[in-house]
N, C-alpha and C positions, 0 to 999 in steps of 0.2 A: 529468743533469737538475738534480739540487741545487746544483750549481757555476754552471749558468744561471741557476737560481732567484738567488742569490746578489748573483749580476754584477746581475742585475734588478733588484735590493732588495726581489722579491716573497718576501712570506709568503702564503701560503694558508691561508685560516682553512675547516674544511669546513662548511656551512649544510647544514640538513637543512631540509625542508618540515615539518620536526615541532616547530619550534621550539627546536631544537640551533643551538648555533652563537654567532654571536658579536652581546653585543647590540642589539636594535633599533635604538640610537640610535649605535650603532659608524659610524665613513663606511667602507663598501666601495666603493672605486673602478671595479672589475669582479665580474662574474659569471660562471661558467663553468657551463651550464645542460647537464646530459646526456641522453643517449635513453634511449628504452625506448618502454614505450608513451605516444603518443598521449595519450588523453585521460584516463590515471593520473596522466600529470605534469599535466596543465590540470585535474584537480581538486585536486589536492596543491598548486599552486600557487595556486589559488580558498579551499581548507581554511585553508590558511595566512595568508592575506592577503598572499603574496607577490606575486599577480599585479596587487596595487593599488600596492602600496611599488616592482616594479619597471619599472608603465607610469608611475607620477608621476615616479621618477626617469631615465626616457629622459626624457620629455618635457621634462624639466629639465636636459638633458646634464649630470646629473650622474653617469652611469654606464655603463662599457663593459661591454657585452651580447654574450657569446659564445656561442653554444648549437651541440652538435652533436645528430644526426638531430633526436627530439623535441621535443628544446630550441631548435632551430631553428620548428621547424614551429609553435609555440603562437605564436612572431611576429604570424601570419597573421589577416586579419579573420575568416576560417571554416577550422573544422576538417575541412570537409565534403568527402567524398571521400576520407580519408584511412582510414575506415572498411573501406577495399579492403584494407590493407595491417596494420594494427592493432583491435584487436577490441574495441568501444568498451562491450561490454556486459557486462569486468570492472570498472566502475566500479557498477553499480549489484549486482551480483554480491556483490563485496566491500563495498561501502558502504551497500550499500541507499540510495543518494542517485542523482540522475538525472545523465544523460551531460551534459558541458558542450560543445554544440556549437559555438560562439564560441570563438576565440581573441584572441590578448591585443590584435589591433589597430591593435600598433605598425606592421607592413607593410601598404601597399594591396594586396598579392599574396600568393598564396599558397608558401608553401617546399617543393620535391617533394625530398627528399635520396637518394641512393642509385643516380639513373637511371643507367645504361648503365654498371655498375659491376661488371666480372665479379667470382665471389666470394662476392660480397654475398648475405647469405640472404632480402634482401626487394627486391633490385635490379630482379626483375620484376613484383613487384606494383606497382613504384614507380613504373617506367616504362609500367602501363597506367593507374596516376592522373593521369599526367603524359599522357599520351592522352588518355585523359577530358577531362584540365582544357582542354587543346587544341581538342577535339572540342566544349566546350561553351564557349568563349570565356570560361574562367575566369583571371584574370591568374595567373601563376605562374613560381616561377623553379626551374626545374630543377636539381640538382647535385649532379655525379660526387664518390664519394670522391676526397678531397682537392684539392678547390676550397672556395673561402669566397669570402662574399660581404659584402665588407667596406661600410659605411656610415658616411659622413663627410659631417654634411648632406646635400643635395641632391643628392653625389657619391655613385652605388654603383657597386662592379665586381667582378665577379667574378674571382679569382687564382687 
């Protein structure tokens, strides 16, 4: 991996939501956004003022946006539904601050990550939100471990 890294000429600098990392006015070119929970990261990204610095800079293509599971899924105009699958009421739990049901926006669709993914320890709840969203005509794109859904303007595909 560091021999790729290399040939790349990536450095990875690690960002934390806590204000670690490298400075605000640094240019990161990409992001690489992780899971976990749901709407732990969409408040830690709200906490931070991350989710403003990184919807102005899509909007600006000035930065590629890579998210797996959760970090996929805060894309989305609503977090709503995803409640089935992640349990949205350790944000106020731990923070004493209310759940952020909004996500960041950038997608008119929803991201379900995980469906039809044996294995997986939430491939089924994922694929009954992924029902749900179906069942209730909510836009969404489904997806198996190891697919991405890459976005190039106007162009998206799934690979």
């Amino acid at each position: 991996m560091a021999a790729r890294r290399r040939r790349l000429a990536a450095r990875p600098e690690p960002m934390t939501t806590t204000g670690k990392g490298p400075p605000a006015d640094a240019h990161v070119p990409a992001v690489w956004v992780r899971g976990g929970n749901v709407f732990m990261l969409r408040h830690a990204l709200a906490r931070s003022g991350a989710d403003t610095a990184l919807t102005s800079l899509l909007r600006q293509d000035a930065l590629v946006y890579a998210g797996y599971s959760a970090g996929a899924c805060t894309l989305a105009p609503s977090l709503r539904g995803l409640e089935h699958c992640d349990d949205p009421q350790v944000v106020p739990d731990t923070y004493g601050e209310p759940v952020i049901w909004t996500g960041l926006g950038v997608l008119a669709h929803a991201i379900v990550p995980h469906v039809d993914s044996p294995g997986h320890p939430e491939s089924e709840a994922l694929n009954a939100v992924a029902a749900s969203y179906r069942a209730h005509g909510v836009p969404h794109q489904a997806l198996r471990d190891g697919h991405v859904l890459v976005i190039d303007g106007d162009d998206a595909r799934v690979h």
